[in-house]
C-alpha positions, 0 to 999 in steps of 0.5 A: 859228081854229076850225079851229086849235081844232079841232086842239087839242081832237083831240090833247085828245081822242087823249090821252083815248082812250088813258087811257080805253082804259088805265083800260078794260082793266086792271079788265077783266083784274081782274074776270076773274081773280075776287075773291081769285084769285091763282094763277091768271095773266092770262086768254090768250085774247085776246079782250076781257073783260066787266068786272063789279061797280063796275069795269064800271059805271066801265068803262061810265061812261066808253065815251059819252066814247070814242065821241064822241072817235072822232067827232072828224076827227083822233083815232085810237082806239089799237087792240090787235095782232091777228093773222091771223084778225083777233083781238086778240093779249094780249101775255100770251098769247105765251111770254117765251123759247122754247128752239130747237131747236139749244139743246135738242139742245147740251143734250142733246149735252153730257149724253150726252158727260158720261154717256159720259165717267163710264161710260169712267171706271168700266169695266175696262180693255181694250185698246180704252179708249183707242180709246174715249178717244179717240173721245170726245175728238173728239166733245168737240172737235166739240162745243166747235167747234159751240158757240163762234165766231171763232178758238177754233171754228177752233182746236178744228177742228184739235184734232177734226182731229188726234183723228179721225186718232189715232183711225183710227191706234189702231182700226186699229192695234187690228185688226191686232194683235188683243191677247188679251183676259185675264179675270180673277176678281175679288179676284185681284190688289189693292192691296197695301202694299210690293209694291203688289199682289198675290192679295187672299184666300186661295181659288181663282181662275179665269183665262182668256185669249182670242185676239183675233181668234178668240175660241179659248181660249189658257188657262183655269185656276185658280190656288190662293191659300193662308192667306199670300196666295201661290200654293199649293206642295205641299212639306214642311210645315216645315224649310229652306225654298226661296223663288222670288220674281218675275214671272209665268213663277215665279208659273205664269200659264197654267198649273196649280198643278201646273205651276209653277216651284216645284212641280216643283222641289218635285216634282223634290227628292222633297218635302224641301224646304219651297217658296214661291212669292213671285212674282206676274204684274207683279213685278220686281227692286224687289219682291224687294229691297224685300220684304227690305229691309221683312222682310214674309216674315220669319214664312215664312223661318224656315230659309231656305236658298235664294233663287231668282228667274227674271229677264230683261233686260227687267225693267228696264223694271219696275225703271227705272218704265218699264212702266204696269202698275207704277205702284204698285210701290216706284221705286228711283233710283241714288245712289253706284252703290246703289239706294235706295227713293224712294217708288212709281212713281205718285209720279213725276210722268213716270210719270204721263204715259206711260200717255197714249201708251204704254198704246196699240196704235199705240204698241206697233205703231209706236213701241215698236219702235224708241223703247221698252225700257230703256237703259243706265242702267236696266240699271244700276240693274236690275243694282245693284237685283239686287246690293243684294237679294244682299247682303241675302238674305247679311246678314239671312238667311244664304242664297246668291240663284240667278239663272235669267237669260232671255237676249235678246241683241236686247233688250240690244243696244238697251240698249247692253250685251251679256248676257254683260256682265250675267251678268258684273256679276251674278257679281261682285256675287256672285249665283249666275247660271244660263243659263235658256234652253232648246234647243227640239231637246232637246224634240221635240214639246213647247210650252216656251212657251203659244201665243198667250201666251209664258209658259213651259208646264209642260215648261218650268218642270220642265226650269229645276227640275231646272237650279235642283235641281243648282245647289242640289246643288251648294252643299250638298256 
C-alpha cells in the first residue's frame, strides 16, 4: 500500500514539475525582455535567464518545491532540447522557414527569362530575333519541366526537346545564308494612314546595308525626303505632272537621289515634265489603288498627265497579304471579279500567324522554295487590283497608266500562269504594259543590279526612263 502511495504521490509531484518548470520560464523571458519593451523579440541565446523583480521572488519561492520533487524515486524533471555542445536550445532561436537552395535559384531563374523576354520585345528586329525566340522558348520549357512533376515535366521535355531542335535548324540556317543586315536612320519609315508607312518628315536620311558575313558595305546612301514626305525629284516646279508609284526599285533604294527611276526620266526629258516619285520600299499594287481610290495625292496631281508604276509578278504576295512586312498595308479580296478594301493586313487573323514560321531563315532556306510565292488566285486578284487602279486613274484624273512589267517566267510558272498571260490580262484591262527586262549584253561592264543587294543600280534605272520616255512619246503625238 505505501508503495501504491508512493506511486501516486510521484505522478503528483511529475505534473507539478512541469507546471513549475512552465510557470518558471515564462516571467523569466518576461523580465529579460525589461519593462515596456516590445519591439524587441524573445532573447535567442539559449541560455537560461535570471529572473528580476517580484516575477523572480515567485520564480524562487517555488525552486525548494522542485527540488524535492526531483528527490522523489519516479518523478522526471522535464528538461529543454540541447544541442551538441550540450546547451539549452530555445526554440525562438531557430528560424521558422529557410528558403533552399534550389528555391532561390527558381526565383532568380524565373527573373532572368522574364528580363530576357522584355528586352527581346523592345529591341528592333533582326534577322536573328527569332533564333533569340527561339532559344528563350526552350529555356522557358526547361524551366517549367525543372519545376513541376508527373506527366506535365515529361510533356514539357518533349516541348524543350523539339525547341532545341528548330533552334539548331534556324542557327544554322541563319550561318549559311549570312542575310544582309540594313540599318536604317530613324523616322525613315513609320506608320502612316492609307498607305500604311512611309518617310515620317521631310529631311535627309542615311541608309546602309552590310554583307552578312563579311561586314563589307553593299550601299551607304542618303535619301532626300522633301516638304510632302516623297523622295526628292529634281524636275519642272510646276506643269504636267509624271507621277511613278511603287515599290523600292521606283523609290531608289541603294542608290542616290540622283540615280533613280524618276530622276532619270526627269533628266532624260530634258526637265519639262513636273516628276513624283510616289513609291516607297514595301509597297504594292494595293497602295496604288487605295491611294486613288482615297485621292491623298490630289493636292500634287493638278495636271496629271501619266502614271507609271514598275511591277513584277511577285508583287502578288504583297497584294494577296502574303509578305509580313505588309502587315499594315490596306488588304483587298476579290468579290464579282473587283477588289475591294477590306480593312488592312493586320486584320486578317491568318496573317497574324504567319510571321511565327515565315519571318525565318529556315523558312526562307528550306520551305519557301518549294511551298511559298503566290498562286493563281493571288495573281488574279494582283491582276484585278492593277485593272481597277486603271480605270480610276482613267475616270477620276483623265490619264492613261504605264506598266513596266519585270518578267519572272519561273516564279509564274509556280503561280500556274505564264507571263505572257499577265501582260495579256493587263492590256486588256486597258493598262499600257511594257517589257522591262533589261540584256545585260547591251551593258558590257556595267552592274544593272546592286551586288549582295538585286535593286536595280542607276544604269538600270536610266535605260527603263528612256523606255518610259518613248512610250510617253508616243501617247502624245
Amino acid at each position: 500500500m505505501a508503495d501504491l502511495n508512493d506511486d501516486k504521490a510521484g505522478k503528483r509531484m511529475d505534473g507539478i514539475v512541469v507546471l513549475l518548470r512552465i510557470a518558471a520560464l515564462v516571467p523569466a523571458i518576461v523580465a529579460d525582455r525589461g519593462p515596456g519593451d516590445r519591439s524587441r523579440p524573445f532573447r535567442s541565446t539559449g541560455t537560461p535567464i535570471v529572473p528580476s523583480g517580484w516575477i523572480s521572488l515567485r520564480f524562487c519561492a517555488v525552486v525548494p518545491y522542485a527540488r524535492q520533487a526531483a528527490s522523489f524515486p519516479r518523478a522526471t524533471v522535464p528538461r529543454l532540447p540541447q544541442s551538441s555542445t550540450d546547451r539549452a536550445l530555445d526554440r525562438h532561436s531557430l528560424p521558422r522557414y529557410v528558403r533552399s537552395r534550389g528555391t532561390i535559384l527558381k526565383i532568380i531563374a524565373l527573373f532572368a527569362l522574364i528580363g530576357a523576354g522584355v528586352y527581346l520585345r523592345g529591341s528592333p528586329w533582326s534577322s536573328w530575333n527569332r533564333f533569340h525566340e527561339l532559344s528563350l522558348g526552350v529555356a522557358v520549357a526547361v524551366y517549367v519541366a525543372a519545376v513541376v512533376r508527373g506527366r506535365l515535366r515529361d510533356a514539357f521535355i518533349v516541348v524543350a526537346s523539339v525547341g532545341l531542335g528548330l533552334t539548331v535548324a534556324e542557327a544554322y540556317a541563319l550561318v549559311v545564308s549570312a542575310p544582309a543586315i540594313e540599318i536604317n536612320a530613324p523616322g525613315y519609315s513609320v506608320l502612316r494612314s492609307i498607305v500604311g508607312w512611309g518617310p515620317g518628315q521631310p529631311g535627309v536620311y542615311r541608309a546602309r546595308k552590310l554583307d552578312g558575313r563579311s561586314g563589307s558595305v553593299i550601299y551607304d546612301v542618303g535619301y532626300t525626303i522633301d516638304a510632302d514626305r516623297n523622295r526628292q525629284v529634281i524636275s519642272a516646279p510646276m506643269g504636267p505632272t509624271v507621277a511613278f508609284f511603287g515599290d523600292s526599285m521606283t523609290f531608289g533604294q541603294g542608290v542616290p537621289d540622283t540615280d533613280t527611276l524618276p530622276q532619270a526620266f526627269a533628266d532624260a526629258t530634258g526637265y519639262r515634265w513636273h516628276v513624283l516619285n510616289l513609291a516607297f520600299p514595301g509597297y504594292g499594287p494595293q497602295q496604288f489603288l487605295r491611294a486613288l481610290e482615297t485621292d491623298i495625292f490630289r493636292d500634287l496631281l493638278t495636271e496629271p498627265r501619266l502614271f507609271v508604276l514598275l511591277t513584277a509578278p511577285w508583287h502578288a504576295e504583297r497584294s494577296s497579304c502574303l509578305s509580313d512586312f505588309a502587315a499594315d498595308g490596306p488588304r483587298y479580296v476579290l468579290v464579282d471579279g473587283m477588289p475591294r478594301y477590306e480593312g488592312t493586313c493586320r486584320g486578317n487573323w491568318p496573317f497574324r500567324l504567319r510571321p511565327l514560321w515565315s519571318r525565318t531563315a529556315m523558312y526562307s532556306m528550306f520551305f519557301e522554295p518549294v511551298f511559298g510565292g503566290a498562286r493563281s488566285v493571288d495573281i488574279d486578284l494582283f491582276v484585278s487590283i492593277l485593272v481597277r487602279a486603271g480605270q480610276l486613274a482613267r475616270e477620276k484624273y483623265g490619264v492613261p497608266t504605264l506598266i513596266l512589267y519585270w518578267p519572272d517566267e519561273a516564279y509564274a510558272r509556280r503561280a500556274g500562269v505564264t507571263e505572257a498571260q499577265i501582260m495579256g490580262r493587263l492590256r486588256e484591262g486597258g493598262l499600257v504594259v511594257i517589257d522591262a527586262r533589261l540584256d545585260p549584253k547591251d551593258f558590257p561592264g556595267q552592274e544593272l543590279e546592286i551586288p549582295g543587294d538585286g535593286h536595280p543600280t542607276g544604269v538600270a534605272n536610266r535605260a527603263r526612263a528612256l523606255l518610259v520616255r518613248d512610250a510617253l512619246a508616243g501617247m502624245t503625238r
